[in-house]
C-alpha positions in Angstrom: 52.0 -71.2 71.6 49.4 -71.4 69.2 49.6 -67.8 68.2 53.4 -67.7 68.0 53.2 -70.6 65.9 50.3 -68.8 63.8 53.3 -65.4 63.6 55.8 -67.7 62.2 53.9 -68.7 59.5 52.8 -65.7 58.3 56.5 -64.8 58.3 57.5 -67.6 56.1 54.4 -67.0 53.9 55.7 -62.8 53.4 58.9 -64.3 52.5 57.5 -66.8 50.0 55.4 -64.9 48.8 58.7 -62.1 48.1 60.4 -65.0 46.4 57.5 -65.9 44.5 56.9 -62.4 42.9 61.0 -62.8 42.5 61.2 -65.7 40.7 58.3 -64.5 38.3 60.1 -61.6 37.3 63.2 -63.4 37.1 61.6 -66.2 34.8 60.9 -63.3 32.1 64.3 -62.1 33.0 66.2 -65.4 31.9 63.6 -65.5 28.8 64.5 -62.3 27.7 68.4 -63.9 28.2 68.0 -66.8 26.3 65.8 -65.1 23.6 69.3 -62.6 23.1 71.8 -65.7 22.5 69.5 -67.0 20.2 69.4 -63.8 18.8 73.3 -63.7 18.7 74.0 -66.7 17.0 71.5 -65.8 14.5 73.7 -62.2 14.1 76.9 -64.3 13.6 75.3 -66.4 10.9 74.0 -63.3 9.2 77.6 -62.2 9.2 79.2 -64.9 7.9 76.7 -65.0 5.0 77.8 -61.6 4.2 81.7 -62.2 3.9 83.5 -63.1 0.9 85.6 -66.3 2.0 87.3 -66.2 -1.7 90.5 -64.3 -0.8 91.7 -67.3 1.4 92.2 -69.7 -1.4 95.9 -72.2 -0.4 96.2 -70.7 2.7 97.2 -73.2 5.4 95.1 -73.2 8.2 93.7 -76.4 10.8 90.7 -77.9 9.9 88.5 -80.5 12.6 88.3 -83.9 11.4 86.6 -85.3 14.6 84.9 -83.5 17.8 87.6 -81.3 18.5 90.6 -82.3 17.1 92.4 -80.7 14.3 95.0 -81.0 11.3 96.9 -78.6 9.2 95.7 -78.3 5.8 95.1 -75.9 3.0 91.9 -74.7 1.5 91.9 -75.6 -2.2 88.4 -74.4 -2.5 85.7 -71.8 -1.5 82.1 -73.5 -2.3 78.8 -72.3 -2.6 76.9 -71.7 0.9 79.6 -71.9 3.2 81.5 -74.9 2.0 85.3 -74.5 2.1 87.5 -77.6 0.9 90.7 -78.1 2.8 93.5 -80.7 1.6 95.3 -82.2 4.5 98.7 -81.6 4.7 99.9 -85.2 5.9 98.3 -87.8 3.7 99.8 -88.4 0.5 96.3 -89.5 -0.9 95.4 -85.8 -1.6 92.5 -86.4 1.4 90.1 -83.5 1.2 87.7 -82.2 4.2 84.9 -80.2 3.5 84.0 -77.5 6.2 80.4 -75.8 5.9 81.3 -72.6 8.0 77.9 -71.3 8.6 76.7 -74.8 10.5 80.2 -75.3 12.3 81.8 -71.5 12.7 85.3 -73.4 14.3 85.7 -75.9 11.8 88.3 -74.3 10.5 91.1 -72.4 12.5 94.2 -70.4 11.8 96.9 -71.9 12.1 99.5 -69.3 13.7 100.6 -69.3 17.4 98.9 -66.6 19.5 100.6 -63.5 21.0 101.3 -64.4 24.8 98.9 -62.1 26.5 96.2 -63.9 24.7 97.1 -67.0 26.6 95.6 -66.9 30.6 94.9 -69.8 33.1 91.6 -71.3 32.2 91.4 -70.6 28.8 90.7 -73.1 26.2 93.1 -73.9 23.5 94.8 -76.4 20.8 97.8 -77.3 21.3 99.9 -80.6 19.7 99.4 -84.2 20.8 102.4 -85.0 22.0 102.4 -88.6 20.3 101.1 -87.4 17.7 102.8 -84.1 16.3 100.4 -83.8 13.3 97.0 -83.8 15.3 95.8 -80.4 17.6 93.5 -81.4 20.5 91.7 -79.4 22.6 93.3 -78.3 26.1 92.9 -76.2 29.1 95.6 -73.8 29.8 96.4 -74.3 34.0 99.6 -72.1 34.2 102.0 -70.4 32.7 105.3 -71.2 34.2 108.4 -68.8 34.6 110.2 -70.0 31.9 107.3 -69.3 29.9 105.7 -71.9 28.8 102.3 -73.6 29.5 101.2 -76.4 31.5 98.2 -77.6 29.7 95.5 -81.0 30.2 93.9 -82.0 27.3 90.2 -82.7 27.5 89.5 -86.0 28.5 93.0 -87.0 29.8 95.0 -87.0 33.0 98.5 -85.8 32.3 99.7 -82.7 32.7 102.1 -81.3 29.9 104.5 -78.1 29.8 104.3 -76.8 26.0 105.4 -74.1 24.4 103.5 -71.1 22.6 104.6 -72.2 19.5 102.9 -75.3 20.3 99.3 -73.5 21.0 96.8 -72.6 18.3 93.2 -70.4 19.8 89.9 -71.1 18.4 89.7 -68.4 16.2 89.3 -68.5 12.0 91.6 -66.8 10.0 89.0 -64.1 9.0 88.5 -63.2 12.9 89.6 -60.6 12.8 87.2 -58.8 9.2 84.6 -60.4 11.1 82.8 -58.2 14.2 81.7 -60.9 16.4 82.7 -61.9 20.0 84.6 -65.1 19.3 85.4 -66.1 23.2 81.3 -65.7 23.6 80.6 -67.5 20.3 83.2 -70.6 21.0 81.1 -70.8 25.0 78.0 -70.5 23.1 78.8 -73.5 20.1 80.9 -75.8 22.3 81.0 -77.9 25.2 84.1 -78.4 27.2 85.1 -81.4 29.1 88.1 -81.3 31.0 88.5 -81.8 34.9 91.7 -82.7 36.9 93.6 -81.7 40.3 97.2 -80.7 40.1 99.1 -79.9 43.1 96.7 -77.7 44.0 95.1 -76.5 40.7 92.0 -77.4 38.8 91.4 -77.5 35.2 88.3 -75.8 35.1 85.6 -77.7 34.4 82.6 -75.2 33.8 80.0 -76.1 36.6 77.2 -73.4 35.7 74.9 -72.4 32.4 73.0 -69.8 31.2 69.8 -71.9 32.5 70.7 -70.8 36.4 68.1 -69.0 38.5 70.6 -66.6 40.2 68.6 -64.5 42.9 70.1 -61.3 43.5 71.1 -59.8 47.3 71.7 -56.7 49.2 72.7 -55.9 52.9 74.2 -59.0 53.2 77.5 -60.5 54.8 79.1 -64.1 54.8 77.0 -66.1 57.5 74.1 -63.6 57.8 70.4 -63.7 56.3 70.0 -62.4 52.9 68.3 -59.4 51.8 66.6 -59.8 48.3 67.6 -57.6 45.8 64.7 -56.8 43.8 64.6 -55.1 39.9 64.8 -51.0 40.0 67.1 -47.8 40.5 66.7 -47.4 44.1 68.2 -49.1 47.2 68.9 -52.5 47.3 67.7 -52.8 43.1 69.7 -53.6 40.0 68.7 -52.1 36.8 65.9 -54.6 34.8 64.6 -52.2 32.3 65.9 -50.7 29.9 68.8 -52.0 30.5 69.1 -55.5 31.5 71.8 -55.5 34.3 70.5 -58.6 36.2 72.0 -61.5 38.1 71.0 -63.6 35.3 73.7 -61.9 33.3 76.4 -63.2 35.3 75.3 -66.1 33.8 74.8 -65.6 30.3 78.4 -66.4 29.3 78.3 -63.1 27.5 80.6 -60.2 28.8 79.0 -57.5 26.7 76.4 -58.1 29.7 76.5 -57.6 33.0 75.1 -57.5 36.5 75.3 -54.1 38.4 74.2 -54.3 42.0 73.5 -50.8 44.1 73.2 -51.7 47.2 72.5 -49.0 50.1 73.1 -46.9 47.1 70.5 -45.6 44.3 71.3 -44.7 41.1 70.8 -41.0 41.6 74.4 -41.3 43.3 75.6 -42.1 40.1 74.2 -39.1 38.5 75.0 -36.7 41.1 78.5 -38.2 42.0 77.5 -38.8 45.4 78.6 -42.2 45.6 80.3 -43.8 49.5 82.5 -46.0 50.4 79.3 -48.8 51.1 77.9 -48.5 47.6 77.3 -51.6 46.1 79.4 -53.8 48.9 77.6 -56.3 51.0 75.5 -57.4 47.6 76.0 -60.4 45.5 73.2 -63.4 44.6 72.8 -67.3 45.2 71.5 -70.2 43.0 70.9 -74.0 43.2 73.1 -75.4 40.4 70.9 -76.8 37.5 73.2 -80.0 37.8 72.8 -80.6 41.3 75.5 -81.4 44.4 78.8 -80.1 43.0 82.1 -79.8 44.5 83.2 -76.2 43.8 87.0 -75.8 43.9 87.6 -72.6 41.7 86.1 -69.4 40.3 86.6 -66.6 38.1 85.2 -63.0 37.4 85.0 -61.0 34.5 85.0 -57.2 34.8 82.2 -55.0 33.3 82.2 -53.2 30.1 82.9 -49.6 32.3 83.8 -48.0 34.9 86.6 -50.0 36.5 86.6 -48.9 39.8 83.2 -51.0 40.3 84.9 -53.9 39.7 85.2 -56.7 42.3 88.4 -57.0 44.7 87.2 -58.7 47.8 84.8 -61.7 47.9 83.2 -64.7 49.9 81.9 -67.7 48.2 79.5 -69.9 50.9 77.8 -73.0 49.9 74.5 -74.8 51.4 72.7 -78.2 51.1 69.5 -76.3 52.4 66.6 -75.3 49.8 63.7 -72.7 49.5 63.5 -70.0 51.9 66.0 -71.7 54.1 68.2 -70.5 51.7 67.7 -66.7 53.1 68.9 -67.9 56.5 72.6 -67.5 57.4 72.9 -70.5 59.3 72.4 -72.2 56.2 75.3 -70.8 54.7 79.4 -72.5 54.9 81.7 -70.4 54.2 84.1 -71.5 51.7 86.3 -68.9 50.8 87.4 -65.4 51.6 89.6 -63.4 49.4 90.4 -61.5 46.4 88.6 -62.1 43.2 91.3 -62.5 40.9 90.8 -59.1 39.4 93.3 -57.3 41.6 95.7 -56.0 38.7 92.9 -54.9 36.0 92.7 -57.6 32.8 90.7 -54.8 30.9 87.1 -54.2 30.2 85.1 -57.4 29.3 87.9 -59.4 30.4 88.1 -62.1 32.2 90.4 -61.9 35.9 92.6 -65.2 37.0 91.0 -68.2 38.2 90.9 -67.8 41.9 91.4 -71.7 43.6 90.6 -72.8 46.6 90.4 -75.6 49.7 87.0 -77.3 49.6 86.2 -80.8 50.2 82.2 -80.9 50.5 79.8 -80.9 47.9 76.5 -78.4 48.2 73.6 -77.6 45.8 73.6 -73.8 46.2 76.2 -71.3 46.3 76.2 -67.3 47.8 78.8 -64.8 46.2 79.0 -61.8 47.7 81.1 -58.9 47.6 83.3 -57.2 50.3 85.2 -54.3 48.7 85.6 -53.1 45.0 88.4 -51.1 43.1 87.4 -47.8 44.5 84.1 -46.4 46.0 81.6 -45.9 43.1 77.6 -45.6 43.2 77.2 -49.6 42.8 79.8 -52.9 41.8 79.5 -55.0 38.4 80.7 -57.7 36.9 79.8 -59.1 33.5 80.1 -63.0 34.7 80.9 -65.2 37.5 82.4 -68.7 37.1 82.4 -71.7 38.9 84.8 -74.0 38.7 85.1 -78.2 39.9 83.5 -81.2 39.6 
């Protein structure tokens, strides 16, 4: 017994020590990730600084006169380092707001309705209080009805409202688009989103993950078996770490001009020669222990890679566990919460985000599997540029 006992531990030692030498790479992984949004909101800055605001003199636009809320006004002046003057339209006091754009980039948005592609469940809008025509709050958009229209929840309420496009505003400036930057990474980069709510069967999201998660990467794996570590390189059971970043911390990252590409049994000499199977990349995926502890997750959505679209996506599992440390590589610690398609079964684009996928659960667990079942068509490895959780 003694020497059994003595076998089992120098199991679990190998496999902390794997995790260890993991977790060390990973740490300069999510530095190197926090080190490029830092990075990118100094680019954005660098940008704005460079663009002449002057030709947008008395053009009508919405400006924020408290945490995300909005009225129409016009700009009646273009200051000196960033500071815009806008004269709100409904007091007859002639009140002025003054909007540095370099310290708050969405202080001021245009004020047209957005084409009706632009406007997909989950996305985060303005739209008109509805006791108060004058003032645009923020909103989550749950679904777009056949009649098209929009059934919204603003942040911080509880009712549920059908509005019409005409009625919806994006966070965007009027100078989006002269200006090269990523707005839908910028606005989940500047500003936090509160909104939660059950509707016959649908969630507004509320985001449960950020780009602080310590995602560990898998390979060889299936829903209720052990988990294989995926470790950084170009060979079997890798993802790419250097030069190009491709980890599972990018799935995190909230930045879609990133991604996480996952091999496999593949390498990626199949790539190169062409030789990919029907098994590349499937069977892989991560886990993670939410930063924010026990969570209820009822939702989650993919976005799709910057290439190659047949890598993307079209089968998944998500699992949760109360479980921690190398407990988590067992399978028996593992619930399976759902099985199905990942919401990217008709193709959104590249760098775009599929449709919230929702789902039955009614228990709360601190870490979460993903894994992936079958993509859009056999390819040397999978990818997707981030994965969303969704509940309270």
């Amino acid at each position: 017994m003694l020497r059994r006992s003595s076998t089992i531990n120098d199991e679990d030692q190998k496999k902390f020590s794997l995790k260890k030498r993991w977790l060390a790479h990973h740490h300069d992984d999510q530095q190197q990730v926090n080190n490029n949004n830092q990075n990118y909101i100094l680019e954005i800055n660098k940008l704005l600084r460079e663009y002449n605001f002057q030709d947008w003199r008395t053009i009508t636009v919405l400006v924020e006169i408290n945490s995300n809320e909005y009225i129409s006004g016009k700009i009646i002046n273009i200051g000196l380092n960033g500071c815009l003057s806008v004269q709100l339209n409904q007091y007859s006091n002639n009140k002025i707001i003054e909007i540095n754009v370099y310290e708050n980039i969405f202080g001021i948005l245009s004020d047209n309705a957005p084409p009706i592609q632009d406007l997909i469940e989950g996305k985060y809008i303005l739209t008109k209080n509805p006791y108060n025509k004058n003032l645009y709050q923020t909103a989550v958009i749950i679904e777009k009805t056949q009649e098209g229209k929009f059934k919204i929840l603003f942040q911080d309420q509880y009712d549920i409202l059908c509005v019409p496009r005409q009625s919806i505003r994006l966070f965007l400036p009027p100078w989006h688009d002269e200006i090269p930057i990523d707005w839908n990474e910028a606005l989940y980069q500047t500003r936090l989103f509160t909104v939660k709510k059950i509707f016959n069967g649908f969630v507004a999201p509320v985001l449960l993950i950020t780009n602080s998660e310590l995602p560990i990467g898998v390979y060889n794996t299936i829903s209720g078996g052990d988990s294989t570590l995926a470790t950084p390189g170009t060979e079997i059971g890798q993802y790419p770490a250097n030069p190009n970043m491709e980890t599972p911390a990018q799935a995190f990252d909230g930045n879609v001009n990133t991604k996480y590409t996952s091999f496999g049994r593949c390498k990626l000499s199949n790539c190169r020669s062409g030789s990919a199977s029907n098994n590349c990349g499937l069977n892989t995926g991560l886990y993670l222990t939410l930063q924010r502890g026990a969570t209820l997750v009822v939702g989650l959505q993919l976005s799709t890679g910057n290439d190659y679209p047949q890598r993307d996506p079209l089968m998944i599992t998500l699992e949760g566990s109360n479980q921690s440390g190398t407990n988590l590589t067992l399978g028996s610690s593992w619930t399976l919460i759902y099985s199905g398609t990942s919401g990217l079964a008709t193709d959104p684009g590249r760098k775009k985000p599929g449709s919230i996928v929702f789902f039955s659960n009614s228990l709360q667990y601190t870490s979460y599997r993903f894994l992936i079942a079958a993509s859009r068509a056999p390819d040397c490895s999978v990818q997707y540029s981030e994965l969303k959780l969704f509940g309270f």
